[in-house]
N, C-alpha and C positions, 0 to 999 in steps of 0.2 A: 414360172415355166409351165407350158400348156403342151404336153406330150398326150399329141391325137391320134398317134397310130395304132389301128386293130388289127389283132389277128383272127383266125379262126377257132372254132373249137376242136377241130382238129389238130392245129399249128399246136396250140396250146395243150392238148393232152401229151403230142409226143415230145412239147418242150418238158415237161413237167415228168416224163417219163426219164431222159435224158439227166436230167437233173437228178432224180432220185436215184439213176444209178451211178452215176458220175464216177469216184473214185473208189466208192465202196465195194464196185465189184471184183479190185484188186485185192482189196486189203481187211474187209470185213470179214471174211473167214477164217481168220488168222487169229484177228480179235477178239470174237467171240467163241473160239476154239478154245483158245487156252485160260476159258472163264467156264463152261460148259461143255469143252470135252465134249464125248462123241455123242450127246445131246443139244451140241450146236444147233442141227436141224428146226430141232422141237424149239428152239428161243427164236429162231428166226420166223418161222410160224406165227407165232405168239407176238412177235414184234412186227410182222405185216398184220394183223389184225390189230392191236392198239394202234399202230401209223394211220392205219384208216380212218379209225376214230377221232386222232390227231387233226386231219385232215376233215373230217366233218366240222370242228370245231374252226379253221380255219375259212372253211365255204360261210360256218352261221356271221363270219366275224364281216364276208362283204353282203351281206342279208344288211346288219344293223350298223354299216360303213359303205352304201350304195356307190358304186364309183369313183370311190376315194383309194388312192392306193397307201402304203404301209405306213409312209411320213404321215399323209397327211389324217389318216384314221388316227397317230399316237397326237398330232394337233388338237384334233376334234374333242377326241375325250381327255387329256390332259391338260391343255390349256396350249395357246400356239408358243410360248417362248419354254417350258418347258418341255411340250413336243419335240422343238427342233433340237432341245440340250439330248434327248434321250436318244432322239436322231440321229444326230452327229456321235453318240457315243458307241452307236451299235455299227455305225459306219467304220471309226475308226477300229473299232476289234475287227470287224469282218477282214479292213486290208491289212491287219497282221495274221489273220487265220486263211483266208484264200490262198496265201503263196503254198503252201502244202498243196495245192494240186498239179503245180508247177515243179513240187517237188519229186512228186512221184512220177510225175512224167519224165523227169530227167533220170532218177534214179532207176525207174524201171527199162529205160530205153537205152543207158551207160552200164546199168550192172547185166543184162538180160542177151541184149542182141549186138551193141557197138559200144564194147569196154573201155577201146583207146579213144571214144571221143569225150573233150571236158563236159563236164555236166551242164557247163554255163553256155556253150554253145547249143546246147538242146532247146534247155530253157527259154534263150534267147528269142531260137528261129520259131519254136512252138506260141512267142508271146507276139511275136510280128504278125502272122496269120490272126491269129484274134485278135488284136487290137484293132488291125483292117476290119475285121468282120463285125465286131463291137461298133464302129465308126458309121456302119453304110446302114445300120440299125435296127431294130427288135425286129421288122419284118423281114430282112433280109436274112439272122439267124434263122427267122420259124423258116421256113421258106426253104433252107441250107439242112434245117430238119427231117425235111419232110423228103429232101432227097434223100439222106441219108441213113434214117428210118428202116428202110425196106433192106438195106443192105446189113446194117448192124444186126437187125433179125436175122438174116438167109444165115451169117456167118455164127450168130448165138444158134440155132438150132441143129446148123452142123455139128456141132463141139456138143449139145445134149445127145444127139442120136449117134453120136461117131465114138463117144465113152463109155458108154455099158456093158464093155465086153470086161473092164478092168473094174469095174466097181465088186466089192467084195463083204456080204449082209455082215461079215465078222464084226466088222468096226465098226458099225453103229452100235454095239451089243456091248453090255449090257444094259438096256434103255430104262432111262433114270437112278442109274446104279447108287447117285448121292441123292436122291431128291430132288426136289423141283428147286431149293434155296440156290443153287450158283445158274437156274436156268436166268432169274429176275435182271442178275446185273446182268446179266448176258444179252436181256431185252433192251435194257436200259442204254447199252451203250451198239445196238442195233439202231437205236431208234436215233440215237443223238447221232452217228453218221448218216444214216437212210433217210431217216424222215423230216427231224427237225428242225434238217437246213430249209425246209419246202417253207417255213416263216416268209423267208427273203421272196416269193414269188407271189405275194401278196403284193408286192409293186407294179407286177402286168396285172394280174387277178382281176381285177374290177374294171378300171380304168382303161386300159388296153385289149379289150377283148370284146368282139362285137356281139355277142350276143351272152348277158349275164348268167341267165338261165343253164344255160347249155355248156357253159364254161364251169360255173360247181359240176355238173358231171364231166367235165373231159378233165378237171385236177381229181378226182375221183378215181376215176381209171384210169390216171395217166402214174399217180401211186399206188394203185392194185398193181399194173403191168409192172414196175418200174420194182420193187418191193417184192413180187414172185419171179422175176428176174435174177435177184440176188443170195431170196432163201434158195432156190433149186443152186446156185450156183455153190452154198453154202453146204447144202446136202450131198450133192457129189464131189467137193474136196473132202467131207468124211468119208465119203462110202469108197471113196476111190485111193485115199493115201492114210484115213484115222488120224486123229485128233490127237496125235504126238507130233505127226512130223509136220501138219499144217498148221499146227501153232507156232511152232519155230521156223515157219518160211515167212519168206516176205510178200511174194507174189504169189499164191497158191492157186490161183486160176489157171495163171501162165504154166503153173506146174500141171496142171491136168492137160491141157494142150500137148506138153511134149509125149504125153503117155500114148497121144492117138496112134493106132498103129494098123493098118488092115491090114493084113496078108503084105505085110514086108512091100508094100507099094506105097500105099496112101502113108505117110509120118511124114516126121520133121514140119508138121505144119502148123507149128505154135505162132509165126513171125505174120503169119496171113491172121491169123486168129488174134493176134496183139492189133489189127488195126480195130475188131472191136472195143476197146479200152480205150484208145487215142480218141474213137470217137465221145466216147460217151468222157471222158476228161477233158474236150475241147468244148461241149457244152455245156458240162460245169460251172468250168474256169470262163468261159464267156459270159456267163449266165450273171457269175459273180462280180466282173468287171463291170456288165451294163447297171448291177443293183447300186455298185459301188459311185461308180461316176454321175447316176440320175440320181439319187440320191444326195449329194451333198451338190447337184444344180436342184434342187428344189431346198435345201435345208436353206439356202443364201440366194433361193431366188433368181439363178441366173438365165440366160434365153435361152441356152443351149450346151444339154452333157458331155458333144463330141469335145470340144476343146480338152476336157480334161481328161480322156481314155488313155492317151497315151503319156502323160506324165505320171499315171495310174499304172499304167502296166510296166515302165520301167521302175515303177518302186517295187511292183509283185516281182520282177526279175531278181532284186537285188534282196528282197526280203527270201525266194527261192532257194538262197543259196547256206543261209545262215540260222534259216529257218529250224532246223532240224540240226543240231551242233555232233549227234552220234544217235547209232541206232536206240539203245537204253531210254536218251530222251524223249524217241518219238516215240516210243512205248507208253512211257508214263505219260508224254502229253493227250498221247488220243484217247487213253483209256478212263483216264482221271481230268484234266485242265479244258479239253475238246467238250465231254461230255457235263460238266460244270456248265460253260459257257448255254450250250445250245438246251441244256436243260431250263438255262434262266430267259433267252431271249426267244426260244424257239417254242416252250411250254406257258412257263409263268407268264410272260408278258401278253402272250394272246388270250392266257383267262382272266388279267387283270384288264386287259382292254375291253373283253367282254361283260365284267362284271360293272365296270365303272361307265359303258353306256346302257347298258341294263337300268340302275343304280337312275342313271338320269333320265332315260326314257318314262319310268316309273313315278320320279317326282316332278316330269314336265305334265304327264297326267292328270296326277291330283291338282296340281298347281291352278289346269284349266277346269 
């Protein structure tokens, strides 16, 4: 399979922007709350600057993998039939971990705003629009981006400037009351939602993107934006509700939206404010689906990925539902089984990628 389409460095900063906030800007505060408490702030901080660095190492890996994208850079340096075995395995995790975004779309949209509707109908009609959209392909996402973009912003900086009247310096106090020790995990499982799914976008990275150069800085900035997007959103569910009640909510953004309040006019306007999340979960879960489906048409070689997007997204439909058996379980999986996963595929394998062409760039050297 020969996937020639580019986009811009544009397209691709605000794709990559998109992607790293995806579903974390529901649910990471939450997370990282009831690990560091009302020095959440300070780990999310700390986990936009490692993410960068993360991110550096990901731009050196199309430096010494020049237009190869994910598959065929684990080809290159592993060998092609073990390539394709590690290929197809991180494939098949990913379509047991993607339906979690389907998840939240359904539960945040059944428990939040439309209780009497099933979950499974959300799920459903939410996976028909991206599976179309996945079909007509990566430039028609960038593209759907880049509308969309300007609006997601107009609507996040409403919600920063429209909260400050409730936010309240108590709750972040007393800062580092334990120490810095429960800020670490706190980073760690920032990083394993925010950052280190950005692995999987090593599949447009190189190959898909028309100008190499310019495209390490637009994933660059596209996880600065995307990663200061999240800590601020993180620092204002402390400052605004403290780090009891946003560790035990589910949605805590959505919680800061119902707060807005001007002079008894301007409120009730969390439901306008919830289209920011749908979008930034619809380019997630898209994001996820095109990796999912070009991916296993290049591990077997096929002409073309569209055939299989929608056999794909009705198993994320039906994996959506079963995904999450009670709340308890999606605790321990994100915190502990989530954070595992993206630690080994998202950390380790991009510096054993780098090490092992390092390793051989080295002895093609001497050799000559």
């Amino acid at each position: 399979m020969d996937e020639k389409i580019k986009i811009t460095g544009r397209q691709f900063t605000i794709l990559t922007t998109f992607f790293t906030i995806g579903s974390a800007i529901l649910v990471i505060p939450s997370n990282i709350a009831a690990i560091a408490k009302q020095d959440a702030w300070i780990a999310s901080l700390i986990g936009v600057g490692c993410g960068l660095g993360i991110t550096l190492l990901y731009n050196a890996l199309t430096l010494l993998f020049p237009n190869m994208n994910l598959i065929q850079m684990m080809e290159k340096a592993f060998g092609k039939w073990p390539g394709k075995v590690l290929s197809l395995l991180i494939t098949i995790i990913l379509i047991f971990l993607a339906p979690r975004v389907l998840y939240y779309v359904g539960s945040f949209l059944t428990t939040q705003i439309m209780p009497e509707t099933p979950i499974q109908a959300v799920n459903i009609l939410f996976a028909v629009v991206i599976v179309r959209g996945v079909k007509l392909g990566l430039e028609a996402l960038a593209r759907t981006a880049e509308l969309m973009f300007p609006w997601f912003m107009l609507i996040y900086i409403s919600l920063v400037i429209l909260i400050p009247s409730r936010i309240e310096l108590e709750n972040v106090q007393p800062v580092l009351e334990r120490g810095m020790g429960p800020i670490w995990p706190a980073v760690l499982s920032f990083l394993a939602t925010v950052f280190l799914p950005q692995f999987l976008m090593l599949m447009i990275h190189g190959p898909n993107t028309n100008q190499p150069e310019k495209a390490r800085k637009a994933f660059l900035v596209g996880s600065l934006i995307g990663g200061l997007v999240i800590a601020l959103i993180v620092a204002l569910s402390i400052l605004v509700f403290g780090p009891e009640i946003i560790s035990q909510s589910a949605f805590p953004s959505y919680m800061i939206a119902q707060k807005i309040n001007i002079g008894n006019f301007l409120q009730r306007i969390e439901v306008v404010m919830a289209i920011m999340w749908l979008i930034s979960l619809f380019f997630r879960f898209a994001l996820y689906l095109y990796f999912m489906a070009l991916s296993i048409a290049y591990i077997f070689n096929l002409k073309d990925y569209r055939p299989l997007v929608l056999p794909l997204g009705l198993i994320q439909v039906a994996l959506s539902t079963i995904i999450y058996p009670n709340t308890a379980y999606q605790q321990y999986f994100d915190s502990h089984i989530w954070v595992t996963y993206f630690l080994i595929f998202g950390l380790l394998l991009p510096l054993l990628l780098f090490i092992v062409r390092g390793i051989r760039r080295m002895a093609g050297s001497k050799g000559s």
